[in-house]
C-alpha positions as a printed Julia matrix, in Angstrom:
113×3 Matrix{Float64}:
  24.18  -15.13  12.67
  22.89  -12.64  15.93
  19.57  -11.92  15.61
  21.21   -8.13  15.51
  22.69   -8.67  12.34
  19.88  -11.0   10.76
  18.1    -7.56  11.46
  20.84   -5.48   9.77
  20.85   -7.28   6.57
  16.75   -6.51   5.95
  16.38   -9.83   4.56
  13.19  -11.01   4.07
  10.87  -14.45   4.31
   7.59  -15.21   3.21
   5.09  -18.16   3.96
   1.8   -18.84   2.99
  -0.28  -19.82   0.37
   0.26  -19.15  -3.8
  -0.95  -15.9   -4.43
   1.11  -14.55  -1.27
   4.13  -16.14  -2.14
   4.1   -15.48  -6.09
   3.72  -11.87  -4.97
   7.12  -11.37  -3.19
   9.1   -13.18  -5.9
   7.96  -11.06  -8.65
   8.95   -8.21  -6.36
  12.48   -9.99  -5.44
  12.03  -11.89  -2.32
  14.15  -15.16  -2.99
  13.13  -16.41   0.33
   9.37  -17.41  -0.74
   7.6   -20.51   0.72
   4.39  -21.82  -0.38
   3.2   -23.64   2.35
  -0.67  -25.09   3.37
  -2.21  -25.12   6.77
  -0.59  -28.43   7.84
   3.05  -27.68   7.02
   3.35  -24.27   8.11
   3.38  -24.41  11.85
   7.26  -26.58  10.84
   7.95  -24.33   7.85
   7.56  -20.86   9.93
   9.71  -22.4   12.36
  12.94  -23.29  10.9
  13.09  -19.73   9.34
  12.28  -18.1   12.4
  15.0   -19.84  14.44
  17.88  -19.77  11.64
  18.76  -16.27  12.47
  19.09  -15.37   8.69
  15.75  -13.14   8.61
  14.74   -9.67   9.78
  11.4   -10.09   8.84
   9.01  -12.92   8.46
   5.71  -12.4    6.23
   2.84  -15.25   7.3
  -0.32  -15.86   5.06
  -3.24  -16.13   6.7
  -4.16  -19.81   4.99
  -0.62  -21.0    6.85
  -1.48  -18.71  10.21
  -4.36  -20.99  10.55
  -2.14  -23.97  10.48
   0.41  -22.65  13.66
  -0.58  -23.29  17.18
  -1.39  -21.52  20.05
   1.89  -21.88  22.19
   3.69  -20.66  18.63
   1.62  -17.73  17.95
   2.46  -16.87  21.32
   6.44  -17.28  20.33
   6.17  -15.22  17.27
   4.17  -12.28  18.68
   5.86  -11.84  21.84
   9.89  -11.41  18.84
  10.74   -8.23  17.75
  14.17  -10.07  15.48
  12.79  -11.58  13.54
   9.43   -9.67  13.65
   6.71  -11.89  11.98
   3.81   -9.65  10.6
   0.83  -12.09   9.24
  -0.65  -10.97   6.04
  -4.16  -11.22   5.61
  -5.72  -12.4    2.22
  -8.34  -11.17  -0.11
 -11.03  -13.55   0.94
  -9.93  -13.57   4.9
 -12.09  -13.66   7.28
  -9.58  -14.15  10.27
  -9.52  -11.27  12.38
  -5.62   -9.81  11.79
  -3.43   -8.38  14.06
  -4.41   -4.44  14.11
  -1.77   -1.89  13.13
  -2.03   -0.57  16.6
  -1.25   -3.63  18.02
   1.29   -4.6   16.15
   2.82   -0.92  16.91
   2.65   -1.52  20.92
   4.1    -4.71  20.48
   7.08   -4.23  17.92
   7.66   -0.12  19.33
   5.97   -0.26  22.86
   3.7     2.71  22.45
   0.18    2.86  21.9
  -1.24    4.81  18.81
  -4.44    6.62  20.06
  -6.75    7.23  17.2
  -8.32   10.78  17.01
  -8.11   13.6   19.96
């Protein structure tokens, strides 16, 4: 499948820890995988290079677990875009809404006048 069309179909993946993952298969995301800080770095990959998946959701418990070189990899894709959800009790910084904007869209959201 072309990463075009993995972005046509919408479909979704999630990775991280149980709260995270519970949470998108009560809302109907089949493609939910708990995952800890030493498995993650393998489990984000083989979703992110099967081509299925439009979207990939990242818990901040399993962010913690992927290296620097694959951060790198999955910030600089747009198909599948991974986003990296924080938790309740995180205290990573996450990626900023703005940032996330210039990288996905290219533009820079400018905050008051």
């Amino acid at each position: 499948m072309s990463s075009r069309t993995a972005a046509q179909t919408g479909k979704i993946a999630v990775v991280g820890e149980n709260e995270l993952v519970l949470g998108y298969r009560l809302i109907g995301v089949e493609d939910a995988v708990m995952a800890t800080k030493e498995d993650a770095q393998k489990k984000v990959l083989e979703l992110f290079n099967s081509g299925k998946y439009g979207l990939i959701i990242v818990g901040s418990e399993a962010r913690k677990g992927i290296s620097p070189s694959t951060m790198e990899k999955l910030e600089a894709s747009i198909v599948p875009l991974v986003v990296f959800m924080p938790s309740t009790q995180s205290t990573v910084q996450e990626e900023s809404l703005s940032r996330l904007a210039k990288r996905v869209l290219g533009v820079d959201l400018k905050v008051g006048n």
